[in-house]
PyMOL Python script that loads the backbone (N, CA, C, O; Angstrom):
from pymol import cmd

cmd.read_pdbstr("""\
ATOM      1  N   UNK A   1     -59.796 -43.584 -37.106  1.00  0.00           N
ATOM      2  CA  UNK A   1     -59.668 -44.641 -36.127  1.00  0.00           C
ATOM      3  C   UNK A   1     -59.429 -45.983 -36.816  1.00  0.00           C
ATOM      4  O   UNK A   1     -58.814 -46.878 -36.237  1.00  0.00           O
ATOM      5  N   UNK A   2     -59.929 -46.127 -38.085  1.00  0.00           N
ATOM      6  CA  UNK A   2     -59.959 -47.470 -38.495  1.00  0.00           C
ATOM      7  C   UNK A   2     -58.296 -47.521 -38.978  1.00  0.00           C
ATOM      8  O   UNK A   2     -57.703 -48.599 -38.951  1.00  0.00           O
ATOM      9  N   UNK A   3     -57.652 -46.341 -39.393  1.00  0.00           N
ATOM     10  CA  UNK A   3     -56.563 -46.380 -39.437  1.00  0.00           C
ATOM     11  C   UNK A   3     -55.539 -47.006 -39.022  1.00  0.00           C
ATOM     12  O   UNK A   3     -54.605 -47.573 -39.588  1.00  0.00           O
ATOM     13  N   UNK A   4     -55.934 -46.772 -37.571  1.00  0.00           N
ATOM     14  CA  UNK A   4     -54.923 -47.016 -36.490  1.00  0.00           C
ATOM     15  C   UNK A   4     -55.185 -48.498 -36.303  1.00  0.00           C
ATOM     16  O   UNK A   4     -54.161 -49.179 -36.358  1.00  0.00           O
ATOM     17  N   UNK A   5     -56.286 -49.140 -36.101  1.00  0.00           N
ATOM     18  CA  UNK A   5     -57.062 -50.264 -35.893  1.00  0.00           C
ATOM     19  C   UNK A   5     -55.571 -51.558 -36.949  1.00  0.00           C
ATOM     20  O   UNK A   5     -54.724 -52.405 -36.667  1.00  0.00           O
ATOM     21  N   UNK A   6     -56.342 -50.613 -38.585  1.00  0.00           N
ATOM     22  CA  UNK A   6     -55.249 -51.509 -39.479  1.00  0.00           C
ATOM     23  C   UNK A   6     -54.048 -51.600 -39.017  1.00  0.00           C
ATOM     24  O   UNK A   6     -53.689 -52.755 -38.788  1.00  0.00           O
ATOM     25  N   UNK A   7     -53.074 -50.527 -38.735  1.00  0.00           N
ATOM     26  CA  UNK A   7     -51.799 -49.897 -38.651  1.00  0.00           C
ATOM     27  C   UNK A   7     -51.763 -51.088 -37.565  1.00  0.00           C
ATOM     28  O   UNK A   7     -50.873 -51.855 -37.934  1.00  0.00           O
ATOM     29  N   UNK A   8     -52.507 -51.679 -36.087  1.00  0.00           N
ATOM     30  CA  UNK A   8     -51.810 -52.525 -35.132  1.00  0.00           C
ATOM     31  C   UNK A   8     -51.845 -54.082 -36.103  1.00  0.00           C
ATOM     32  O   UNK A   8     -51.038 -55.007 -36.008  1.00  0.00           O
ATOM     33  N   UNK A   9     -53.030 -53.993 -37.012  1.00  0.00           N
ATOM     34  CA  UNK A   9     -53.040 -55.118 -37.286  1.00  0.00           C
ATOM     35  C   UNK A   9     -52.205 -55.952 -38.300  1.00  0.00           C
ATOM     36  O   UNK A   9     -52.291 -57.178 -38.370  1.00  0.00           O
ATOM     37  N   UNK A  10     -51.086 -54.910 -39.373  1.00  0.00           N
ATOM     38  CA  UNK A  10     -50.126 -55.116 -40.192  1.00  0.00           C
ATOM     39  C   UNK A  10     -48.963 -55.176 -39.156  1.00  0.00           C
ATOM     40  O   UNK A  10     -48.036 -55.948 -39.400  1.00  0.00           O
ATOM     41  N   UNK A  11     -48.936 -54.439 -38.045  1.00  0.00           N
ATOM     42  CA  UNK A  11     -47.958 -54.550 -37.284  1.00  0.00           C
ATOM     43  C   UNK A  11     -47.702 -56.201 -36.450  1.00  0.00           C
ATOM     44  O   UNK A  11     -46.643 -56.799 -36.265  1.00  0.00           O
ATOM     45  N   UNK A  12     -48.858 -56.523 -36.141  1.00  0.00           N
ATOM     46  CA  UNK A  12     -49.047 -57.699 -35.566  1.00  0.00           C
ATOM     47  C   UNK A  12     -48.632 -58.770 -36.587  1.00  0.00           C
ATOM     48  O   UNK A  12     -47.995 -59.752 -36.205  1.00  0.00           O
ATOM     49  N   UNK A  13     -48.951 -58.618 -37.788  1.00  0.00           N
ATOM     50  CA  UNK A  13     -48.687 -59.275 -38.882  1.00  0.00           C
ATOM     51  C   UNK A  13     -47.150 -59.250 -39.604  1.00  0.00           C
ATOM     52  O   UNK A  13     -46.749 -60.253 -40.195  1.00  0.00           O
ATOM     53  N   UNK A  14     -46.454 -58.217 -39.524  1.00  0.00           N
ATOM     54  CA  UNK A  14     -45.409 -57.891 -39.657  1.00  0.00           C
ATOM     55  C   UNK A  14     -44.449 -58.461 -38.936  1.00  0.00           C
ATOM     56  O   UNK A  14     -43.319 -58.641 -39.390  1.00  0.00           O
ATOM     57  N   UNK A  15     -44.818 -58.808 -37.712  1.00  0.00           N
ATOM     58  CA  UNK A  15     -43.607 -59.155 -36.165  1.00  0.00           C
ATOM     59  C   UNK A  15     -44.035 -61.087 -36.376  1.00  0.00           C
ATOM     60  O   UNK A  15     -43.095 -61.860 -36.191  1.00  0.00           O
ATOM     61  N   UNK A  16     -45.398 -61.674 -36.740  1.00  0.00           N
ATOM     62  CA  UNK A  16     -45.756 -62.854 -37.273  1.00  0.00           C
ATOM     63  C   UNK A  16     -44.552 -63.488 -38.165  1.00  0.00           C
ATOM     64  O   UNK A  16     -43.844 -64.486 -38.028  1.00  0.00           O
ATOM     65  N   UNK A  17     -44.651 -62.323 -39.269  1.00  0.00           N
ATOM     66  CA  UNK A  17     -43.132 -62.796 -40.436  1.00  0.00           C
ATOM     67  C   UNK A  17     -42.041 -63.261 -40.320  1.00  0.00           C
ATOM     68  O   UNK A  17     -41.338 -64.199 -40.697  1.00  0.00           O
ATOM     69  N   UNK A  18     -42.055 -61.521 -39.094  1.00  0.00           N
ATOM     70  CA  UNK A  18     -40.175 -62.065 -38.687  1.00  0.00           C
ATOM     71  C   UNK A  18     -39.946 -63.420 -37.666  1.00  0.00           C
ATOM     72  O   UNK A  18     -38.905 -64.056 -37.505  1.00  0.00           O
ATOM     73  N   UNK A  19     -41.016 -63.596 -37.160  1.00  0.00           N
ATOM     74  CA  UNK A  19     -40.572 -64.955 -36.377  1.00  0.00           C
ATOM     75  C   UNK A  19     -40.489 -66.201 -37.415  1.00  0.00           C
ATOM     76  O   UNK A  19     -39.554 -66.993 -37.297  1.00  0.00           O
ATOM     77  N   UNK A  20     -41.588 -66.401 -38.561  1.00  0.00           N
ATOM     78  CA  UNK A  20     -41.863 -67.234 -39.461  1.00  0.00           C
ATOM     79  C   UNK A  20     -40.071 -67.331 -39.962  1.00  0.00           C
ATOM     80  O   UNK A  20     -39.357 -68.332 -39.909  1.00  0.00           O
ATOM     81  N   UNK A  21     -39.665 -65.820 -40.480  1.00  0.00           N
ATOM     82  CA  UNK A  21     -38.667 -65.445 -41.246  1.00  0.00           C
ATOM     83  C   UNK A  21     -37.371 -66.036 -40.197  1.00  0.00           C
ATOM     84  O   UNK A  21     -36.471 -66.661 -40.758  1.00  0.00           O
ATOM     85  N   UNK A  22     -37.310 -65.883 -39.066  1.00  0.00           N
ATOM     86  CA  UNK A  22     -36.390 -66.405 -38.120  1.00  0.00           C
ATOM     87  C   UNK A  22     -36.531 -68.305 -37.889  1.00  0.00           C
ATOM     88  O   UNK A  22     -35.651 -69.103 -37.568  1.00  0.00           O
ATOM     89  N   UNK A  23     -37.319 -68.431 -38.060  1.00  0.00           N
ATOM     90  CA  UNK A  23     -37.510 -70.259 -37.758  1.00  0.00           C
ATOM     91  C   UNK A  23     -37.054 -70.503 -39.368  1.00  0.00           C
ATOM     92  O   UNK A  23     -36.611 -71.652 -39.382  1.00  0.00           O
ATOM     93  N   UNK A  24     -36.967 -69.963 -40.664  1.00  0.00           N
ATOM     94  CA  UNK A  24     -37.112 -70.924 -41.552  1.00  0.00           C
ATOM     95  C   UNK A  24     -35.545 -70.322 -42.248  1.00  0.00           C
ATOM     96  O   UNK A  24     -35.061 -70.775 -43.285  1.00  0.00           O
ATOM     97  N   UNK A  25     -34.974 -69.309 -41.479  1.00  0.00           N
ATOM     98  CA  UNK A  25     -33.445 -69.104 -42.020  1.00  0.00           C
ATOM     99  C   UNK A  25     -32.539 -69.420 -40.908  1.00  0.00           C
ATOM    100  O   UNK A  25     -32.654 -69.249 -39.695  1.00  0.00           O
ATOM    101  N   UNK A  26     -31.314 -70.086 -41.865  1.00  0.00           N
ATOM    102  CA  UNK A  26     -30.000 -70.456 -40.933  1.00  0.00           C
ATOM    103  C   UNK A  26     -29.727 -72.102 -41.787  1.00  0.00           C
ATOM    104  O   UNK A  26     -30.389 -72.738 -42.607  1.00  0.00           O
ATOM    105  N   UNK A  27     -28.527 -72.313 -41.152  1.00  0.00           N
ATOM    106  CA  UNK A  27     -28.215 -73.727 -41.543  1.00  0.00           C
ATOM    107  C   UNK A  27     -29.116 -74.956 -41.530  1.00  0.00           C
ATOM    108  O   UNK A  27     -30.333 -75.068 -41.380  1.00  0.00           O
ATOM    109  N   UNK A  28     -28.390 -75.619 -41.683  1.00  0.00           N
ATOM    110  CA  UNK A  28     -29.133 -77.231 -41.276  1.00  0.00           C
ATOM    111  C   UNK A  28     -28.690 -77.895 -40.280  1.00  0.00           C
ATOM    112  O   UNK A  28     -27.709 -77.384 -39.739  1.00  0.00           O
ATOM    113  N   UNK A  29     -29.179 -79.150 -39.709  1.00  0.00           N
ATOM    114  CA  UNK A  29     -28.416 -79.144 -38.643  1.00  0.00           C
ATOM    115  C   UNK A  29     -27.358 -78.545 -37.988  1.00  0.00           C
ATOM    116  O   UNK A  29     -26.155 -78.803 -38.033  1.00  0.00           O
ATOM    117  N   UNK A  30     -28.164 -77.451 -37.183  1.00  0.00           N
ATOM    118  CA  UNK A  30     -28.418 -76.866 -36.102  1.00  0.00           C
ATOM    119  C   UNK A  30     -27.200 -76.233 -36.742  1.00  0.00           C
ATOM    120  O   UNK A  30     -26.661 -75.919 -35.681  1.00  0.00           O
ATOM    121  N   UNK A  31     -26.614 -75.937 -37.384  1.00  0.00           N
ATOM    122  CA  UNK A  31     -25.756 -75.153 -37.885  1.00  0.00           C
ATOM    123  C   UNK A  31     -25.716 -73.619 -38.211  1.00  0.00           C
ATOM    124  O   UNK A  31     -25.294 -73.378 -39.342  1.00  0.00           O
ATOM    125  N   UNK A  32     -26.113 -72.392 -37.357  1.00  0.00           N
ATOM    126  CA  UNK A  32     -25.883 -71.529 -37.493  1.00  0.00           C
ATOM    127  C   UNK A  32     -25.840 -70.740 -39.340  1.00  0.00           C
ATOM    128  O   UNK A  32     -24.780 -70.971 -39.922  1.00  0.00           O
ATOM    129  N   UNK A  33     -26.931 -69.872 -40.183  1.00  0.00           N
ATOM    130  CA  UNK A  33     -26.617 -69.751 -41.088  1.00  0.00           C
ATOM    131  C   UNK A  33     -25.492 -68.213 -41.631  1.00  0.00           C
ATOM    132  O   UNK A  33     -24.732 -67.951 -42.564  1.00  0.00           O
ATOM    133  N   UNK A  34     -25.937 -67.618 -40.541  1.00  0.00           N
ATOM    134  CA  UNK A  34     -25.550 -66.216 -40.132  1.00  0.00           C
ATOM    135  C   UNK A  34     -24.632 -66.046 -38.788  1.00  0.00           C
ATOM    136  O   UNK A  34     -24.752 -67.002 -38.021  1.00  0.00           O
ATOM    137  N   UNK A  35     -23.722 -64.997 -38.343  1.00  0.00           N
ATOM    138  CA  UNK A  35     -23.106 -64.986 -37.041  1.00  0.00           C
ATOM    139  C   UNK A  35     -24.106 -64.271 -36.034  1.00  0.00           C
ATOM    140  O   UNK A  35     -25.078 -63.604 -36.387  1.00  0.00           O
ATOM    141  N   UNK A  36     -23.804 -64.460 -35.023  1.00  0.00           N
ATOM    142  CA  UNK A  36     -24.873 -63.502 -34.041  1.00  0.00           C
ATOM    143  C   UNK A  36     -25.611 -64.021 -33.452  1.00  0.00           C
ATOM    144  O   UNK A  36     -25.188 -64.741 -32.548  1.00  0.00           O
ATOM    145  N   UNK A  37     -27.031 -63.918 -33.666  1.00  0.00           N
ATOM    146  CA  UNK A  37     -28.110 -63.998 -32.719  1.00  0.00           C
ATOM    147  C   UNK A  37     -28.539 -65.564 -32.934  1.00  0.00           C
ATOM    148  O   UNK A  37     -28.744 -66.044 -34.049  1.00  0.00           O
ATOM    149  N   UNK A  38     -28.635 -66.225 -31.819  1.00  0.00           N
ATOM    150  CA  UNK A  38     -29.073 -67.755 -32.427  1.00  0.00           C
ATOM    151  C   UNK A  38     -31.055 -67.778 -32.636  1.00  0.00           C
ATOM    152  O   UNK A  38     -31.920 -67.276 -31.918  1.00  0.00           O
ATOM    153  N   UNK A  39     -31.171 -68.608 -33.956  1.00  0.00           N
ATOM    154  CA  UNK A  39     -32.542 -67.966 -34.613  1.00  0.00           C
ATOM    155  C   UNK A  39     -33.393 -68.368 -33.387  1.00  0.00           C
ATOM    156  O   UNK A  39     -34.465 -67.767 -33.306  1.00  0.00           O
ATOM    157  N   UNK A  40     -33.139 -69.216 -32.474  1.00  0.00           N
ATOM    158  CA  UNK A  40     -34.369 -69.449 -31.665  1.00  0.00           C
ATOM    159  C   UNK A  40     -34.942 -68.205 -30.493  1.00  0.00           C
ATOM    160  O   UNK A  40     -36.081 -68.027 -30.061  1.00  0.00           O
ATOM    161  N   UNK A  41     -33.700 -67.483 -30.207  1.00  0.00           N
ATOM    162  CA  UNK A  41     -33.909 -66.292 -29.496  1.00  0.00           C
ATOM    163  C   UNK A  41     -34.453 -65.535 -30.078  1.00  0.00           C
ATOM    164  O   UNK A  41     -35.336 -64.849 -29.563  1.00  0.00           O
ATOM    165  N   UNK A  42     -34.020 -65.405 -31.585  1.00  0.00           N
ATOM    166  CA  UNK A  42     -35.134 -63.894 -32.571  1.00  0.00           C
ATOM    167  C   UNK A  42     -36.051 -64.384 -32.783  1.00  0.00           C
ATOM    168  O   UNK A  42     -36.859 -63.682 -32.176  1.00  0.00           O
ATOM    169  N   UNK A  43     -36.900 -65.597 -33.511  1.00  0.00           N
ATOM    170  CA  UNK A  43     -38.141 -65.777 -33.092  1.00  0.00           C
ATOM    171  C   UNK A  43     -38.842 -66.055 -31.832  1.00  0.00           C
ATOM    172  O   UNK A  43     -40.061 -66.192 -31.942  1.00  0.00           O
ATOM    173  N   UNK A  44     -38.256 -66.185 -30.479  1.00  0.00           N
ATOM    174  CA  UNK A  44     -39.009 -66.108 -29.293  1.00  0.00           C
ATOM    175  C   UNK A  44     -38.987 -64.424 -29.211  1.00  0.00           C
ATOM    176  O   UNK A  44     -39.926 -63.992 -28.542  1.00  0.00           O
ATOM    177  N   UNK A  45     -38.121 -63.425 -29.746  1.00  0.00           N
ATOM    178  CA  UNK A  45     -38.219 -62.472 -29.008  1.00  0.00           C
ATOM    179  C   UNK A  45     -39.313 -61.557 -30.097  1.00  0.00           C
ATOM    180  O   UNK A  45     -39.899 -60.521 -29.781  1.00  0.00           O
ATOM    181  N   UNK A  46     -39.391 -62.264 -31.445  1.00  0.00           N
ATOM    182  CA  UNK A  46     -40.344 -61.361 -32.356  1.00  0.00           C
ATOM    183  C   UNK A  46     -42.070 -61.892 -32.406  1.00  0.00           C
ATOM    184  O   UNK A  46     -42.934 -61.524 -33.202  1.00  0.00           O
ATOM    185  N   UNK A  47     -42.213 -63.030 -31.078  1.00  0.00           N
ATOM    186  CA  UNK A  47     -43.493 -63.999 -30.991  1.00  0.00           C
ATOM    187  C   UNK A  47     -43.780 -62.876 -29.862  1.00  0.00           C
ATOM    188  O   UNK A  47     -44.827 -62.232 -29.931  1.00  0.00           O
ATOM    189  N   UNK A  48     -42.852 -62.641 -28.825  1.00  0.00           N
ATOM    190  CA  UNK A  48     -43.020 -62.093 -27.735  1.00  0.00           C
ATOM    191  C   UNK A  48     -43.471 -60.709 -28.456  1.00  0.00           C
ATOM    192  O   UNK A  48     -44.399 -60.203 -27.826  1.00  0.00           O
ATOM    193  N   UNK A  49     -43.128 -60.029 -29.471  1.00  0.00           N
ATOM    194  CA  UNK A  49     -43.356 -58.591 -29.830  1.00  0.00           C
ATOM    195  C   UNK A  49     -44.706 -58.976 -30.369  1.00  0.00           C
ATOM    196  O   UNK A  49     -45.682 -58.394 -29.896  1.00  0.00           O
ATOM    197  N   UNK A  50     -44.859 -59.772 -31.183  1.00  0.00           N
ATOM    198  CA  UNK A  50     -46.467 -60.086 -31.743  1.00  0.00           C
ATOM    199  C   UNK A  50     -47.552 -60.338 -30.674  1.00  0.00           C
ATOM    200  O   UNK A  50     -48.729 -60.144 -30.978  1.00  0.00           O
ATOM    201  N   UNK A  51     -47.184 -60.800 -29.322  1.00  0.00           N
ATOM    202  CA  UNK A  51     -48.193 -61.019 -28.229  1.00  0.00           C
ATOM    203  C   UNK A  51     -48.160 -59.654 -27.472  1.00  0.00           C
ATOM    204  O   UNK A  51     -49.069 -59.676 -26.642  1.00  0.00           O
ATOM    205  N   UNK A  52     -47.651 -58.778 -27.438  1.00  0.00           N
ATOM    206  CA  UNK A  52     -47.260 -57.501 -26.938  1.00  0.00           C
ATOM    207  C   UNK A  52     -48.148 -56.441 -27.646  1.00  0.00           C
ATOM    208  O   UNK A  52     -48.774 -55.563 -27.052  1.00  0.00           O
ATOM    209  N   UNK A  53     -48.120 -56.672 -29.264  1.00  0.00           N
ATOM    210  CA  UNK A  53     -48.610 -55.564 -30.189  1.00  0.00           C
ATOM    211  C   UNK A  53     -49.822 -56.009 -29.724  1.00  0.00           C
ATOM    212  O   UNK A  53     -50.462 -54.991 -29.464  1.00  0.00           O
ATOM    213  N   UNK A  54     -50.655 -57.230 -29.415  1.00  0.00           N
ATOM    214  CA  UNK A  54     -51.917 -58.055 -29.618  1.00  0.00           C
ATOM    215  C   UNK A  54     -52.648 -57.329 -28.206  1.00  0.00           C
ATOM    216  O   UNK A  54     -53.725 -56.740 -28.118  1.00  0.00           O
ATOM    217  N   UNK A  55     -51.599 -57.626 -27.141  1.00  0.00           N
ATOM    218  CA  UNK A  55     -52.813 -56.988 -25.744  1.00  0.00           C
ATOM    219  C   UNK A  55     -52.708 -55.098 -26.045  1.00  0.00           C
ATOM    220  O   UNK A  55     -53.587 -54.320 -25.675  1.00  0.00           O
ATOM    221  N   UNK A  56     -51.349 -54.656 -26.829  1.00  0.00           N
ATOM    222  CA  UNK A  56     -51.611 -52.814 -26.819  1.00  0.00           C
ATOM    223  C   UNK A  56     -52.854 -53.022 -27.259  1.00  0.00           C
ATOM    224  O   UNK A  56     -53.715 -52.694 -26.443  1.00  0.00           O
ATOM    225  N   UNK A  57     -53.496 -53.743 -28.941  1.00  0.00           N
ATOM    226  CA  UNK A  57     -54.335 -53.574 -29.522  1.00  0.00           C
ATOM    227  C   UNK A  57     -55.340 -53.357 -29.224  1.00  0.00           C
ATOM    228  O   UNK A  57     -55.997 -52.381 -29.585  1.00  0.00           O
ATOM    229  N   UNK A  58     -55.770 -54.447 -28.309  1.00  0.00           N
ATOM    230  CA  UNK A  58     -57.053 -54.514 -27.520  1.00  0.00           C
ATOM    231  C   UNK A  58     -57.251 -53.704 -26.379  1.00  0.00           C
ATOM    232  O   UNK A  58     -58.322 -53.120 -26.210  1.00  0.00           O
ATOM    233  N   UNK A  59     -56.134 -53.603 -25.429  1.00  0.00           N
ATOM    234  CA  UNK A  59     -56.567 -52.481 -24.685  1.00  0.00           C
ATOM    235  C   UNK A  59     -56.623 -51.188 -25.284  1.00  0.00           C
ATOM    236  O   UNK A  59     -57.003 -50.219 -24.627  1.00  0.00           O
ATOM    237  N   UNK A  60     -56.165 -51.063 -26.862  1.00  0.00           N
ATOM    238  CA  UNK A  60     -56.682 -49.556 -27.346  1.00  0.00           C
ATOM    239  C   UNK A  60     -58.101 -49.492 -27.387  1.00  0.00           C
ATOM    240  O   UNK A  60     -58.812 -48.630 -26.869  1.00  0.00           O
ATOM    241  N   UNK A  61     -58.554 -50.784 -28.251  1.00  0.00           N
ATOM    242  CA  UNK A  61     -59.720 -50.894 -28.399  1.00  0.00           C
ATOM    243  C   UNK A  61     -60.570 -50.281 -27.237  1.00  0.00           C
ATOM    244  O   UNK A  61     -61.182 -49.224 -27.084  1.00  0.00           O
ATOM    245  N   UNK A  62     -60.372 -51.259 -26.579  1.00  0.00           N
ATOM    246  CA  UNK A  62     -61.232 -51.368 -24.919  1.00  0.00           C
ATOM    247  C   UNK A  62     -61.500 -49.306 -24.270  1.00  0.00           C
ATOM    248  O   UNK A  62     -62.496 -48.631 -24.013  1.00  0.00           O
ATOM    249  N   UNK A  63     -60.270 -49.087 -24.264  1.00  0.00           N
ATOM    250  CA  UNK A  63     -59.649 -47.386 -24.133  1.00  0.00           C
ATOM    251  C   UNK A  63     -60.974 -46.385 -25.300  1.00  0.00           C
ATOM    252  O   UNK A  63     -61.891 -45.609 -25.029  1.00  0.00           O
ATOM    253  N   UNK A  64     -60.459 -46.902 -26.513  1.00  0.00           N
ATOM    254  CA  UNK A  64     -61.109 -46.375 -27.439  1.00  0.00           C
ATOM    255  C   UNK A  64     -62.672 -46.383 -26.974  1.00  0.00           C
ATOM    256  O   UNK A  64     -63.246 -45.335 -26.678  1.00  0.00           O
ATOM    257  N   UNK A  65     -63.394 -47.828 -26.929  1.00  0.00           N
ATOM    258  CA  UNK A  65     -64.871 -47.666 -26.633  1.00  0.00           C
ATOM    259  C   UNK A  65     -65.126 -46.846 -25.316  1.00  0.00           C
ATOM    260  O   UNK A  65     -66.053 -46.036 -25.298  1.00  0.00           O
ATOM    261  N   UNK A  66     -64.176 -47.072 -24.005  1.00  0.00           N
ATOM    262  CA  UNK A  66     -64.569 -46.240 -23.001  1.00  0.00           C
ATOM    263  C   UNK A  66     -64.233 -44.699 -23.034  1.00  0.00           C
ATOM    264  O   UNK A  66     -64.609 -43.990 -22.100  1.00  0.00           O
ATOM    265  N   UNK A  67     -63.798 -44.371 -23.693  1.00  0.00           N
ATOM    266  CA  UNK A  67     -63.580 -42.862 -24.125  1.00  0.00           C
ATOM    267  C   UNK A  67     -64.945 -42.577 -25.361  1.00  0.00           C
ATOM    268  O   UNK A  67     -65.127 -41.361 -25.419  1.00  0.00           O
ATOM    269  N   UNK A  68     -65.523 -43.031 -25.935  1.00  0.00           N
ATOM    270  CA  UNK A  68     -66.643 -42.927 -26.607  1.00  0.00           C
ATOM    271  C   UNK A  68     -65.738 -42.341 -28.383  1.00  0.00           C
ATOM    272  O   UNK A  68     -66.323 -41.723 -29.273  1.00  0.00           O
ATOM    273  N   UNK A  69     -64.613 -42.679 -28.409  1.00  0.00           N
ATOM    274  CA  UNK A  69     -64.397 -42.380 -30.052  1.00  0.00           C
ATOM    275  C   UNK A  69     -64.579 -43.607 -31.062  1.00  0.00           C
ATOM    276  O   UNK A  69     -64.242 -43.385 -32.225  1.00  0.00           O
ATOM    277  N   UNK A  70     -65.133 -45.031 -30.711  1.00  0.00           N
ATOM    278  CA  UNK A  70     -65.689 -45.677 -31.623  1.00  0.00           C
ATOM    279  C   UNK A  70     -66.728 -46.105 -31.061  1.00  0.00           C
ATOM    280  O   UNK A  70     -66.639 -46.070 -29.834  1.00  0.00           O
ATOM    281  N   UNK A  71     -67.853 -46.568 -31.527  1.00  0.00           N
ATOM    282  CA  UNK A  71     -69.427 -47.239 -31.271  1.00  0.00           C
ATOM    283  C   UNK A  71     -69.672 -48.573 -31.481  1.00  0.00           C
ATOM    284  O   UNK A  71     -69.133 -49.361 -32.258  1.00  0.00           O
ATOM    285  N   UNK A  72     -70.270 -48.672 -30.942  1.00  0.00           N
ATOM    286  CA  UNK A  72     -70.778 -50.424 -31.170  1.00  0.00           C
ATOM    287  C   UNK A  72     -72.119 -50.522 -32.289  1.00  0.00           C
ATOM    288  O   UNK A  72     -73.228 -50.176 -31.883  1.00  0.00           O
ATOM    289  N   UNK A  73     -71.931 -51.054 -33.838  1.00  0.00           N
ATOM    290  CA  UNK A  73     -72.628 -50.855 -34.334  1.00  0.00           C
ATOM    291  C   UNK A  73     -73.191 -52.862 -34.929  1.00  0.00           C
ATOM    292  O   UNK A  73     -72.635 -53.803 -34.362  1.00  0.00           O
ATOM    293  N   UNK A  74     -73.934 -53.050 -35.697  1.00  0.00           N
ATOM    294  CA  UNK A  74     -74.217 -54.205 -36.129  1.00  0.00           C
ATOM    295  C   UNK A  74     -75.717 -54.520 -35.695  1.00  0.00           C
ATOM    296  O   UNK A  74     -76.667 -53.748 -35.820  1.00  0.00           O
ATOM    297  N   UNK A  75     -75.744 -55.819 -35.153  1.00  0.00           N
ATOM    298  CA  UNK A  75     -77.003 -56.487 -34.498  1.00  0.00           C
ATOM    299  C   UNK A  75     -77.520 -55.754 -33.575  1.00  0.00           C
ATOM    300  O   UNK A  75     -76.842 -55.420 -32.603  1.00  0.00           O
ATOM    301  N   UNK A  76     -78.890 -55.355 -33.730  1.00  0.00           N
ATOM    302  CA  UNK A  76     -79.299 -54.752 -31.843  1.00  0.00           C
ATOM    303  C   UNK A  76     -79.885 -56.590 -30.939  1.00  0.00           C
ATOM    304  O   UNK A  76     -80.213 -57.746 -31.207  1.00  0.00           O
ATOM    305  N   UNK A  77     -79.645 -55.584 -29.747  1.00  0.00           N
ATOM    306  CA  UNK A  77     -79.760 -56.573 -28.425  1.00  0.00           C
ATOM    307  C   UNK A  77     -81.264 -56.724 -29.225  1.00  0.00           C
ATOM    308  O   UNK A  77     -81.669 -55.871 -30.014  1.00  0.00           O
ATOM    309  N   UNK A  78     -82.112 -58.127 -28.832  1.00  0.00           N
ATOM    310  CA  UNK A  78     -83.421 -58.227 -28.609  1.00  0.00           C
ATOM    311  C   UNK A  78     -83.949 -58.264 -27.024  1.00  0.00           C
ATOM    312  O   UNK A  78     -83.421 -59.079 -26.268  1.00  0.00           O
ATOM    313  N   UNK A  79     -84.909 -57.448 -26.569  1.00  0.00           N
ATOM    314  CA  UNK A  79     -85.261 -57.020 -25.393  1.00  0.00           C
ATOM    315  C   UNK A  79     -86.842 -57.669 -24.980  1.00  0.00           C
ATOM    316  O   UNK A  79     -87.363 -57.386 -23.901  1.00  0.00           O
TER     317      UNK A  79
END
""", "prot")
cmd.dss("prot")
cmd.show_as("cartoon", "prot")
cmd.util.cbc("prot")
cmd.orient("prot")
């Protein structure tokens, strides 16, 4: 499980890059560095994949604890 846990969280981190990687390549004034996709659309559309990977994550989580395959471990409640 912790596997998978990492695996969303390099992924989340991975789709982070390419937007980083999309805002900081291309021309200079506003000059296009590459043909194709204009960079502001690939980093809105690889921010949008990083907020996407972020709610799968958590609702695995959430899934995961209500199915009982991970536990809640750490601090106990004081009663």
């Amino acid at each position: 499980m912790k596997f998978v846990f990492l695996l969303g969280l390099l992924a989340i981190i991975g789709a982070l890059a390419m937007a980083g990687r999309a805002m900081l390549q291309g021309g200079r004034n506003g000059k296009p560095g590459e043909p194709g996709e204009p960079k502001g659309k690939r980093m809105a559309r690889a921010l949008a994949l990083r907020v996407a990977l972020s709610i799968a994550l958590f609702a695995f989580i959430l899934i995961s604890y209500q199915m009982g395959w991970i536990q809640p471990t750490g601090i106990p409640l004081a009663r």
